[in-house]
Every structure is written in C-alpha cells, then in structure tokens.
PDBQT receptor file of N, H, CA, C and O in Angstrom, charges set to zero:
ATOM      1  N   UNK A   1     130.973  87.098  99.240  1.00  0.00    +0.000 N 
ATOM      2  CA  UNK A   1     130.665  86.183 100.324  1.00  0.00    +0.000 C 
ATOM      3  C   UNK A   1     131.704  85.053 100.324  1.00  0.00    +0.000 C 
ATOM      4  O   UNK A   1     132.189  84.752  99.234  1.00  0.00    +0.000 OA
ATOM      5  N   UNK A   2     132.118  84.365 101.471  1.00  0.00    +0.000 N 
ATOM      6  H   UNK A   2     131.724  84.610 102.357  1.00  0.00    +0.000 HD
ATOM      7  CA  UNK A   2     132.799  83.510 101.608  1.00  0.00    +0.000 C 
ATOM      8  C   UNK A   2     132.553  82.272 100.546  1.00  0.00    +0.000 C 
ATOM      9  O   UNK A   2     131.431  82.316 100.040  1.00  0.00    +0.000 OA
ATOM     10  N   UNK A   3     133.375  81.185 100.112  1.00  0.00    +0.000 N 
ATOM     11  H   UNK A   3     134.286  81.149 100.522  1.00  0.00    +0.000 HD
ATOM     12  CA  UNK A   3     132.919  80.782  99.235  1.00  0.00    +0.000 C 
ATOM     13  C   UNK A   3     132.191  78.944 100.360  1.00  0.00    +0.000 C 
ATOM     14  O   UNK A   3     131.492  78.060  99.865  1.00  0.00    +0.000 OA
ATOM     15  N   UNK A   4     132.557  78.979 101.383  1.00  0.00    +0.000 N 
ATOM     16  H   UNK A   4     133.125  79.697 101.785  1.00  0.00    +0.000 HD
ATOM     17  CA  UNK A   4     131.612  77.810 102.178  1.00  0.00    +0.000 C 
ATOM     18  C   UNK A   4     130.448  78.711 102.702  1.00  0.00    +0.000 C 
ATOM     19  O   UNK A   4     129.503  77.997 102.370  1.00  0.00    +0.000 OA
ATOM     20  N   UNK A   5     130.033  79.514 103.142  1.00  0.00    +0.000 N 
ATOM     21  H   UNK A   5     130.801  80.095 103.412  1.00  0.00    +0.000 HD
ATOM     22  CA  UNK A   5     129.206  79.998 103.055  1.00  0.00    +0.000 C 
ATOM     23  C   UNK A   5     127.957  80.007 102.004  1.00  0.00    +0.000 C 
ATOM     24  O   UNK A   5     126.750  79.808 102.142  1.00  0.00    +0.000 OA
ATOM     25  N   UNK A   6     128.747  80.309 100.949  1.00  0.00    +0.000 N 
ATOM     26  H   UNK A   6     129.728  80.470 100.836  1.00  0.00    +0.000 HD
ATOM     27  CA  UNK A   6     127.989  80.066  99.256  1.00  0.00    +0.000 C 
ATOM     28  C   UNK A   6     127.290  78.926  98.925  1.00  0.00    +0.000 C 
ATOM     29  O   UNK A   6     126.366  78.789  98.123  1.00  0.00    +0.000 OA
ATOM     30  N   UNK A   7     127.909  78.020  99.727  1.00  0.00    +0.000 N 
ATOM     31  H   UNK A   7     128.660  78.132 100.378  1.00  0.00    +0.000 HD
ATOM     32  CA  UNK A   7     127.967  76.542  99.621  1.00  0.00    +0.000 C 
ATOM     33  C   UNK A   7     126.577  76.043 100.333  1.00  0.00    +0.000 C 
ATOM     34  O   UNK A   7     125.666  75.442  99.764  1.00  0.00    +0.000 OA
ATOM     35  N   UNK A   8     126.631  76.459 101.813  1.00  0.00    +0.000 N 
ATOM     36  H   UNK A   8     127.371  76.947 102.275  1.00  0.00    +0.000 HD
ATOM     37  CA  UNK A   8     125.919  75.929 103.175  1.00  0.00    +0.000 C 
ATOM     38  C   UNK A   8     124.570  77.284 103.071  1.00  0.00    +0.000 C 
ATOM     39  O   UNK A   8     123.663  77.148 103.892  1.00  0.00    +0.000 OA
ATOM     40  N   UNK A   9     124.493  78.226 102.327  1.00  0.00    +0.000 N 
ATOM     41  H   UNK A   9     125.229  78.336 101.659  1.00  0.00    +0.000 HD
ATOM     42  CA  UNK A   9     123.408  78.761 101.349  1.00  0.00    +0.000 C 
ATOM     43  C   UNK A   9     122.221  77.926 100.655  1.00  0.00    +0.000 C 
ATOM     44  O   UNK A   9     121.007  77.751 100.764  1.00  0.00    +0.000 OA
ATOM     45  N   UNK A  10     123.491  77.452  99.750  1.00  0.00    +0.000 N 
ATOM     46  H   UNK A  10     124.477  77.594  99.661  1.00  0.00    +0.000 HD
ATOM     47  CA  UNK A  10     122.908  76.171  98.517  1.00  0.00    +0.000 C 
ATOM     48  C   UNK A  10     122.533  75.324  99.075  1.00  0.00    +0.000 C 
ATOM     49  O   UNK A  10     121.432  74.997  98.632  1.00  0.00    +0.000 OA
ATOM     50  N   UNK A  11     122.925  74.578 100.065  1.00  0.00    +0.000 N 
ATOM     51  H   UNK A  11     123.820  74.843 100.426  1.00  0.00    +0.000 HD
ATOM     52  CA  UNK A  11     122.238  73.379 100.550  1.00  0.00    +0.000 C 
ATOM     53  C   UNK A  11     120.958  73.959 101.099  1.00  0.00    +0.000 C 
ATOM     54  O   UNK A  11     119.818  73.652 100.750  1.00  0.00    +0.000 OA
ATOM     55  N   UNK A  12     121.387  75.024 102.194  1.00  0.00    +0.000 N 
ATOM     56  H   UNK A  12     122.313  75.273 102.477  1.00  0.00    +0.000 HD
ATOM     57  CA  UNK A  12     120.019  75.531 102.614  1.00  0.00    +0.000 C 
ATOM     58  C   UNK A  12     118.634  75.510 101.561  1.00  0.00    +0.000 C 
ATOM     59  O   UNK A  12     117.569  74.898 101.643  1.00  0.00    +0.000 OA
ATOM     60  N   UNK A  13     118.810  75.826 101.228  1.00  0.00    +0.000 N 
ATOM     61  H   UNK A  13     119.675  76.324 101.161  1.00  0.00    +0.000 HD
ATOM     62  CA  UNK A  13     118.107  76.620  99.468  1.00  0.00    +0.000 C 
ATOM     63  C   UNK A  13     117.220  75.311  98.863  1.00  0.00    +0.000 C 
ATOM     64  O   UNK A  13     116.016  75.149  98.666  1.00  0.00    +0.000 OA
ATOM     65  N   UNK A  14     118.495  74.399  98.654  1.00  0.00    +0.000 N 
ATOM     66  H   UNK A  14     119.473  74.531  98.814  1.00  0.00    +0.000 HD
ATOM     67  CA  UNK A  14     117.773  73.239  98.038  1.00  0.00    +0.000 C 
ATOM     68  C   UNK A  14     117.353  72.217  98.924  1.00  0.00    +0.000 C 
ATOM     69  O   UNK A  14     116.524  71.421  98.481  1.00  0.00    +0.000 OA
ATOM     70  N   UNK A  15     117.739  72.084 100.033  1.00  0.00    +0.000 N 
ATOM     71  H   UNK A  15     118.412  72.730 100.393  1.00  0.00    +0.000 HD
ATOM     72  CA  UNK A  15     116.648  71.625 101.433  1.00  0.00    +0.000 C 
ATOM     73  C   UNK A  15     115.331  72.076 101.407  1.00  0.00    +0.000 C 
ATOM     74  O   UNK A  15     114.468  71.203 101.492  1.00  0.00    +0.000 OA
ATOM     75  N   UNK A  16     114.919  73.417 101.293  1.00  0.00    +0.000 N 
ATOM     76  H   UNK A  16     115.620  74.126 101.224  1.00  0.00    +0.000 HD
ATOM     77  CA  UNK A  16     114.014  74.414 101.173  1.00  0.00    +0.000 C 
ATOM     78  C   UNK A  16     113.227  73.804 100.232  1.00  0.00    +0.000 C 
ATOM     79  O   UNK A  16     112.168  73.206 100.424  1.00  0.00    +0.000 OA
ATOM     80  N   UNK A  17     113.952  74.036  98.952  1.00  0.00    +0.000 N 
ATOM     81  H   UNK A  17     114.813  74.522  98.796  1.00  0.00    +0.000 HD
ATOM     82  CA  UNK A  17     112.881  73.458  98.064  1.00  0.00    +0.000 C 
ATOM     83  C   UNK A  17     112.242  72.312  97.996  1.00  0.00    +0.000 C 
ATOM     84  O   UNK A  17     111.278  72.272  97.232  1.00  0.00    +0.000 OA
ATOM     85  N   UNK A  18     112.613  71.053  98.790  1.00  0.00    +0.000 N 
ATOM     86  H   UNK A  18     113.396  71.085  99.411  1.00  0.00    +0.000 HD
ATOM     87  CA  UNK A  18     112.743  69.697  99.157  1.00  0.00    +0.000 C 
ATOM     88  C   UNK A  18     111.476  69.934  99.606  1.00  0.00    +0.000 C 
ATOM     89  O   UNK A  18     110.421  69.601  99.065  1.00  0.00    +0.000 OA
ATOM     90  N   UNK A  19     111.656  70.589 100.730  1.00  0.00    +0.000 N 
ATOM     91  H   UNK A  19     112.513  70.859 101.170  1.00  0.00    +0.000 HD
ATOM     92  CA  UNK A  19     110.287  70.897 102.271  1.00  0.00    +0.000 C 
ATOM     93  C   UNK A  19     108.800  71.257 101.452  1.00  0.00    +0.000 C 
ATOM     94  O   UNK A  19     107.644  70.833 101.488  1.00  0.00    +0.000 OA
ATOM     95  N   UNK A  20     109.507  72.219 100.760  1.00  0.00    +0.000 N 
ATOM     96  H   UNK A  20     110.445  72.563 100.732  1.00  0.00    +0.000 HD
ATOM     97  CA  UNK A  20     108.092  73.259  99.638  1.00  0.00    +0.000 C 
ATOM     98  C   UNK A  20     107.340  72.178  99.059  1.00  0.00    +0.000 C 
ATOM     99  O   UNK A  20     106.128  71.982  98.981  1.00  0.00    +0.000 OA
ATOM    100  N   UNK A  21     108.270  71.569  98.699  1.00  0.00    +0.000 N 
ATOM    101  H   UNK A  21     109.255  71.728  98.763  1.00  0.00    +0.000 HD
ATOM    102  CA  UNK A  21     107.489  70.797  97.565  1.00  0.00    +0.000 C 
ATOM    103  C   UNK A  21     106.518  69.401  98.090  1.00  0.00    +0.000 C 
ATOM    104  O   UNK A  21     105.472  68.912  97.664  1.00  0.00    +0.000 OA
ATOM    105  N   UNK A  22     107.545  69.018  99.351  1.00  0.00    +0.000 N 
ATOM    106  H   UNK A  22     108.395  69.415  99.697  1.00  0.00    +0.000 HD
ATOM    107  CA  UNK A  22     106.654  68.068  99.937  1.00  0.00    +0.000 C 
ATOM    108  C   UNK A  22     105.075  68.723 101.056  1.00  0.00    +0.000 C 
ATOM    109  O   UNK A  22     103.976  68.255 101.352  1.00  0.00    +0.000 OA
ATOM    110  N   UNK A  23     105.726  69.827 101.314  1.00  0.00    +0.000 N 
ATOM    111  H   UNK A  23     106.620  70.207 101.073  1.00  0.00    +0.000 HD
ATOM    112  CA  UNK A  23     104.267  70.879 102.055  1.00  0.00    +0.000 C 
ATOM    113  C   UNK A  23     103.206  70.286 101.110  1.00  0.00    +0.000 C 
ATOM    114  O   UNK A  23     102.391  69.468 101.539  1.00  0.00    +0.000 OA
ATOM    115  N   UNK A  24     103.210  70.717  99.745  1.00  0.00    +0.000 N 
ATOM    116  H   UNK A  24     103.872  71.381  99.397  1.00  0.00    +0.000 HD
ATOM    117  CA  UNK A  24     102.159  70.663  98.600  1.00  0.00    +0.000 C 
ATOM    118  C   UNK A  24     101.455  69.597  98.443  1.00  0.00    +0.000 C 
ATOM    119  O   UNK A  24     100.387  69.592  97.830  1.00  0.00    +0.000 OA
ATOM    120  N   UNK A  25     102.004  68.538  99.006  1.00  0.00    +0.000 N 
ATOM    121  H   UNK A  25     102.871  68.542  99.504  1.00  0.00    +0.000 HD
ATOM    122  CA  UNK A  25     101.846  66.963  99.245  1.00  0.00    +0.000 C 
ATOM    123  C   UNK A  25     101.756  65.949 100.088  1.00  0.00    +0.000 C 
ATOM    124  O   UNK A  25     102.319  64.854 100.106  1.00  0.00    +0.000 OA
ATOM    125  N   UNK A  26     100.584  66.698 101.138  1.00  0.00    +0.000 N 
ATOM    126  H   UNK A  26     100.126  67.587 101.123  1.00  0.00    +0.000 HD
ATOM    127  CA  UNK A  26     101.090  66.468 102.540  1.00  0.00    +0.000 C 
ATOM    128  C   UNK A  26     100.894  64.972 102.507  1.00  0.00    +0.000 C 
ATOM    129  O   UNK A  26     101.570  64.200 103.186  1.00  0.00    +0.000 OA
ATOM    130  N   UNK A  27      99.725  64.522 101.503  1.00  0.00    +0.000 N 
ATOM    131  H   UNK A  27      99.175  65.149 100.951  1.00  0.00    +0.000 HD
ATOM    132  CA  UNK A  27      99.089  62.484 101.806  1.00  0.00    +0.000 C 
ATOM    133  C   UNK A  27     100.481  61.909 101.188  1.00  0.00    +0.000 C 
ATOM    134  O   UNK A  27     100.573  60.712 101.461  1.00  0.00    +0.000 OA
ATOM    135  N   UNK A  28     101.610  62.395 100.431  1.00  0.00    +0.000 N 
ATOM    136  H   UNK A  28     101.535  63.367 100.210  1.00  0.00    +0.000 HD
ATOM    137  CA  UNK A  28     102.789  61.393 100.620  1.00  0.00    +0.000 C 
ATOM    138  C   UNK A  28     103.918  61.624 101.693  1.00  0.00    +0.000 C 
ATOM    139  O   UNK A  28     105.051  61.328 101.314  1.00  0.00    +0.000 OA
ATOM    140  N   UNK A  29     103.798  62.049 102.819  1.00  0.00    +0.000 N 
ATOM    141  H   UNK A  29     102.877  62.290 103.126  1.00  0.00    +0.000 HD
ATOM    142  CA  UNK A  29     104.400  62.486 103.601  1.00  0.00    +0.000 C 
ATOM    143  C   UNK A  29     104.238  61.014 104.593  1.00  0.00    +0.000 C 
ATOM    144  O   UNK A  29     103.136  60.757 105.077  1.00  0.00    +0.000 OA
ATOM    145  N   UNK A  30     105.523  60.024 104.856  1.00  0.00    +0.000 N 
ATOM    146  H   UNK A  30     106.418  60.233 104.463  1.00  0.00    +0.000 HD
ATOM    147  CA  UNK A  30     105.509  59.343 106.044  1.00  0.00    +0.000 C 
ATOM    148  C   UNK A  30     105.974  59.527 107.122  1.00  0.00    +0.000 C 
ATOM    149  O   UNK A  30     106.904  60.334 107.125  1.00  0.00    +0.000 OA
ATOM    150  N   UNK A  31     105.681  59.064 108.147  1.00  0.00    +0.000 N 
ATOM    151  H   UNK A  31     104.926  58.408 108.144  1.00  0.00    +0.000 HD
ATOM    152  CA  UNK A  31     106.398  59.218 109.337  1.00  0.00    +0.000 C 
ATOM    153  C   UNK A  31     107.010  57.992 110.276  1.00  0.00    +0.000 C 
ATOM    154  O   UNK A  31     106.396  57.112 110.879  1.00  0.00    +0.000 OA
ATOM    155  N   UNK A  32     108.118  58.188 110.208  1.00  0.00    +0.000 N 
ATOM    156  H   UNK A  32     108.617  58.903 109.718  1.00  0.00    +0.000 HD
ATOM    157  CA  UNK A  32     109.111  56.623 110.825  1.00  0.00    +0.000 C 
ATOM    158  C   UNK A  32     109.115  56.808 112.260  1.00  0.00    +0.000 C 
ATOM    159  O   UNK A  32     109.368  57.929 112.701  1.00  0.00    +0.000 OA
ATOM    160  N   UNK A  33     108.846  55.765 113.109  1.00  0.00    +0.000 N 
ATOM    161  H   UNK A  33     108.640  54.854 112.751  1.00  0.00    +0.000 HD
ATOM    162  CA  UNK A  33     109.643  56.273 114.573  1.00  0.00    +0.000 C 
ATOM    163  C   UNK A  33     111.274  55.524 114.614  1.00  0.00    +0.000 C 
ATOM    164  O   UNK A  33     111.463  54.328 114.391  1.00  0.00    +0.000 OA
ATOM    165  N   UNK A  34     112.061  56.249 114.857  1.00  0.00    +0.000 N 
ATOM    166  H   UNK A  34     111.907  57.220 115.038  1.00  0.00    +0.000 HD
ATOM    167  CA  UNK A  34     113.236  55.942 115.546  1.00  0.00    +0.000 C 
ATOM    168  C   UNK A  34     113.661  55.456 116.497  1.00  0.00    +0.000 C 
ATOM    169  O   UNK A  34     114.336  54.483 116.833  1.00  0.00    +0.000 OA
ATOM    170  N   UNK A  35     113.082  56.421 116.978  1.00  0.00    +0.000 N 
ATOM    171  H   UNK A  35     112.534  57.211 116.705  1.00  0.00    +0.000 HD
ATOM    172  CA  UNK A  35     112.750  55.480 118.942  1.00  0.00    +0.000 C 
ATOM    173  C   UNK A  35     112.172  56.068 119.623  1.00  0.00    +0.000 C 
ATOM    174  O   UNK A  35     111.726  57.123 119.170  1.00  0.00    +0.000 OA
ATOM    175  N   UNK A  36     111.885  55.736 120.974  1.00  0.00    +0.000 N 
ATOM    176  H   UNK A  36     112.247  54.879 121.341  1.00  0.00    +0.000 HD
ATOM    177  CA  UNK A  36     110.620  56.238 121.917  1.00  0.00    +0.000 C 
ATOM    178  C   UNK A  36     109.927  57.985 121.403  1.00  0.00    +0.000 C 
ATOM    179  O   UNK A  36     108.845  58.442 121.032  1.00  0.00    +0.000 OA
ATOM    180  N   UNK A  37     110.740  58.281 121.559  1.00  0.00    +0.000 N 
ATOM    181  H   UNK A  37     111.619  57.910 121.860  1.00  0.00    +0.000 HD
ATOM    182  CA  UNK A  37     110.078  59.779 121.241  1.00  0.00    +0.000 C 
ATOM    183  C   UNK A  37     110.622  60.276 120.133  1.00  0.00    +0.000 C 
ATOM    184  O   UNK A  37     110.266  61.446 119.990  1.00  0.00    +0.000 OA
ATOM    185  N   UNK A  38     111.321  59.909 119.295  1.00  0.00    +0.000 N 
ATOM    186  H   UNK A  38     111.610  58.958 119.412  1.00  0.00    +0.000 HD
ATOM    187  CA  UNK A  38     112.151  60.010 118.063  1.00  0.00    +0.000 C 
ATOM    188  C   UNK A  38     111.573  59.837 116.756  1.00  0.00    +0.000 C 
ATOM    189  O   UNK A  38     111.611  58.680 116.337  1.00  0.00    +0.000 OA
ATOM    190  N   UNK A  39     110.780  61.143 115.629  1.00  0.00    +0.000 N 
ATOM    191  H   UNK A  39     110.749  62.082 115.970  1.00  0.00    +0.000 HD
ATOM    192  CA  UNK A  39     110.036  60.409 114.679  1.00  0.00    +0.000 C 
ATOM    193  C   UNK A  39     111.007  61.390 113.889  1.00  0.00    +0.000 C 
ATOM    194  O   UNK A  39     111.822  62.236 114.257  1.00  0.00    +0.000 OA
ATOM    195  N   UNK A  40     110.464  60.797 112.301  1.00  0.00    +0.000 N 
ATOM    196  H   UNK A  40     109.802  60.110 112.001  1.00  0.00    +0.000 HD
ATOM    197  CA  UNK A  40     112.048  60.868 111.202  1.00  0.00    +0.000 C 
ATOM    198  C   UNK A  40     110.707  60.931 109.925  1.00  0.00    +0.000 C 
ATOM    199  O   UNK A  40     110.008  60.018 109.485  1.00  0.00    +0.000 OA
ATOM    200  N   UNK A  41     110.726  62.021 109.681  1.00  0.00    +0.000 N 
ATOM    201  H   UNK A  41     111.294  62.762 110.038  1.00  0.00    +0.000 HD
ATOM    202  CA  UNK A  41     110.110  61.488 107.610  1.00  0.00    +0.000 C 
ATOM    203  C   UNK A  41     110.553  61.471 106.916  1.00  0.00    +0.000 C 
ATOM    204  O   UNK A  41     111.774  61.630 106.907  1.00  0.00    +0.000 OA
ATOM    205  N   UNK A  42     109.761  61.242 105.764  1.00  0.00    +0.000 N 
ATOM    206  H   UNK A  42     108.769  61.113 105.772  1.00  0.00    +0.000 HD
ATOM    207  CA  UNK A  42     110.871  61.024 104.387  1.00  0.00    +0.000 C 
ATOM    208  C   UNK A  42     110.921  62.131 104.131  1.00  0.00    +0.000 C 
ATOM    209  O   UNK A  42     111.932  62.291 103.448  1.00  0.00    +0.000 OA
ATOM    210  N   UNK A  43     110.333  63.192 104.297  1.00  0.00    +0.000 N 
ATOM    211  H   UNK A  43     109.512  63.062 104.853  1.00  0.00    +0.000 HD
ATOM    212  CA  UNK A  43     110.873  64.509 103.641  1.00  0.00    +0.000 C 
ATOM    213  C   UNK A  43     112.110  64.644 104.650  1.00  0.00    +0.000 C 
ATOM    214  O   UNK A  43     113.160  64.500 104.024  1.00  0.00    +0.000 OA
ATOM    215  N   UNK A  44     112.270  64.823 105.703  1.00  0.00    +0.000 N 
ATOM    216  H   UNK A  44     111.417  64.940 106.212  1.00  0.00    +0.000 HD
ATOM    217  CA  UNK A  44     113.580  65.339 106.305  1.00  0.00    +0.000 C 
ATOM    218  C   UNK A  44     114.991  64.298 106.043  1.00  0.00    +0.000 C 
ATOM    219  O   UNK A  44     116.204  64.507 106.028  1.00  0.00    +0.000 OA
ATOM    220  N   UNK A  45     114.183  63.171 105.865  1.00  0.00    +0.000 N 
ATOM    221  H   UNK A  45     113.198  63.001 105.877  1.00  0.00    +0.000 HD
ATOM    222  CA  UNK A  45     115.470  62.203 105.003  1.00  0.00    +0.000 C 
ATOM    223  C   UNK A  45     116.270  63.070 103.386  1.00  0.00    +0.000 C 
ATOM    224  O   UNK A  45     117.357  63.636 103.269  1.00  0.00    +0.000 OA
ATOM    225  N   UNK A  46     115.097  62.814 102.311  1.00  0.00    +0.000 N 
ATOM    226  H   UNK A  46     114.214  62.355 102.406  1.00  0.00    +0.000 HD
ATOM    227  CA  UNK A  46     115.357  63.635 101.249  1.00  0.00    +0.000 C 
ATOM    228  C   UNK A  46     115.866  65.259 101.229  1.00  0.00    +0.000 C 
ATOM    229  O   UNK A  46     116.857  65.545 100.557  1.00  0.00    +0.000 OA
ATOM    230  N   UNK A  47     115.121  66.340 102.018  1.00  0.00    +0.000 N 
ATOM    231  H   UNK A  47     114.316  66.108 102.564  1.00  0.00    +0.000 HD
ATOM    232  CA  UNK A  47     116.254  67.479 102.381  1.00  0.00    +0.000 C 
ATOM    233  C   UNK A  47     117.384  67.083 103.071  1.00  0.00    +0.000 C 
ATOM    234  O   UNK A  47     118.071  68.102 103.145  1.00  0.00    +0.000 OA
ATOM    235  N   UNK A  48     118.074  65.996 103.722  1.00  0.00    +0.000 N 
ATOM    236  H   UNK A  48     117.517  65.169 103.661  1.00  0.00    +0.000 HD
ATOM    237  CA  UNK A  48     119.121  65.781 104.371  1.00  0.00    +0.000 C 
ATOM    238  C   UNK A  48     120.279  65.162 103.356  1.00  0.00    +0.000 C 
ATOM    239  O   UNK A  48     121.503  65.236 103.462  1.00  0.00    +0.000 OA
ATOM    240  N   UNK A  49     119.378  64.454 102.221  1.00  0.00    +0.000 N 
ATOM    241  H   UNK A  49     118.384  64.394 102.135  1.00  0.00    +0.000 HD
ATOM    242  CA  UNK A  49     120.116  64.117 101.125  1.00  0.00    +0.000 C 
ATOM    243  C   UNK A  49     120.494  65.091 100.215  1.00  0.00    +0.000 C 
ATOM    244  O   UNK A  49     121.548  65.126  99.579  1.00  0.00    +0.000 OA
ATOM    245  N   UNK A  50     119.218  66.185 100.178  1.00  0.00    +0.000 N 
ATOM    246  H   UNK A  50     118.362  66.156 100.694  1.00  0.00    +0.000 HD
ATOM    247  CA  UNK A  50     119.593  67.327  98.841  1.00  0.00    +0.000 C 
ATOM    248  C   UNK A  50     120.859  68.474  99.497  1.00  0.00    +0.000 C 
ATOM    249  O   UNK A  50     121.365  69.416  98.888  1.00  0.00    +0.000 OA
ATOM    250  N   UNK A  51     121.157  68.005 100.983  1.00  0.00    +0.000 N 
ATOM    251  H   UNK A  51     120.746  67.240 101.478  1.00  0.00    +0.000 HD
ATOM    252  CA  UNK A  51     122.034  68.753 101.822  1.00  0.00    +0.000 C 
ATOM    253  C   UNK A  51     123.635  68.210 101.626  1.00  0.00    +0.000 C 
ATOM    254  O   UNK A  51     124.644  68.912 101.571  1.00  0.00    +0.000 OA
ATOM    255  N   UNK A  52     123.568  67.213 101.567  1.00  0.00    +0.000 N 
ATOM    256  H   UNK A  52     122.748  66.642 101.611  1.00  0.00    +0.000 HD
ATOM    257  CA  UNK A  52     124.657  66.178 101.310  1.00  0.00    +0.000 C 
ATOM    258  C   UNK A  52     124.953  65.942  99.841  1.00  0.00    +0.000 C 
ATOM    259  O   UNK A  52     126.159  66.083  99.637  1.00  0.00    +0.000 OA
ATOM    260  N   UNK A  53     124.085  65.548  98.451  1.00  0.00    +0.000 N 
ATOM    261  H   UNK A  53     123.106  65.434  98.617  1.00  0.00    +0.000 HD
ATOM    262  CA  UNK A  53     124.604  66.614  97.905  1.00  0.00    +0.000 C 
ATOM    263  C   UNK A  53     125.213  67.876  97.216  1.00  0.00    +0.000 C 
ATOM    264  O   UNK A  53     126.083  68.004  96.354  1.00  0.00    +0.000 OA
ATOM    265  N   UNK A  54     124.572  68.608  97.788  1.00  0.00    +0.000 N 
ATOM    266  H   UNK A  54     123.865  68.504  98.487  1.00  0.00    +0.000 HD
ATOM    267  CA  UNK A  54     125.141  69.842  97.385  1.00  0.00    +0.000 C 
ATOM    268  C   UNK A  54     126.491  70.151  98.285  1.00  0.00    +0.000 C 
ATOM    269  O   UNK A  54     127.267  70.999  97.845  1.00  0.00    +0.000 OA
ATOM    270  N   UNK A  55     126.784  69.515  99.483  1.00  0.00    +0.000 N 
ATOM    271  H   UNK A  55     126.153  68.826  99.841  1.00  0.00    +0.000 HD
ATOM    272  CA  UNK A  55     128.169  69.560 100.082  1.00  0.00    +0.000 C 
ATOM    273  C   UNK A  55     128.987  68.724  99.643  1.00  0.00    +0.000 C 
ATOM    274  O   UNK A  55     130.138  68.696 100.080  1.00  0.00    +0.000 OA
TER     275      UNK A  55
C-alpha cells in the first residue's frame, strides 16, 4: 500500500478509536455551538486531534 495512504488509515483508525470510546460514555460527551446551526463536541475535537497527530 502506498505509504500516505498507510498514514490517512492510521489516523482513520485512531479517530475511530477516539469515537468508540467516547460512544461508551455518552454523560461526558459536550456539545459547543459554533454558530447558528453549527454544533462541535469534544469528542470530534479530540478525534480531530488524534488525526493531527498521527499526520
């Protein structure tokens, strides 16, 4: 396999596990608004970090 490919895998992967683990935990799960129709949690913050990095 390509070796960025290998890479953008791994992030996938450990994003994944990010999500899993916060599923299991849904009462620490927040939710931010951004703006009008724009909401942001901390889990998609933290998989966006375990994405960044593994890149």
């Amino acid at each position: 396999m390509h070796p960025m490919l290998n890479i953008a895998v791994r992030a996938a992967r450990n994003a994944g596990q990010v999500v899993v683990k916060a599923f299991s935990q849904p009462e620490n799960i927040e939710v931010i608004q951004k703006g009008s129709n724009d909401f942001v949690t901390n889990v998609d913050r933290d998989a966006e970090a375990a994405i960044n990095h593994t890149i």
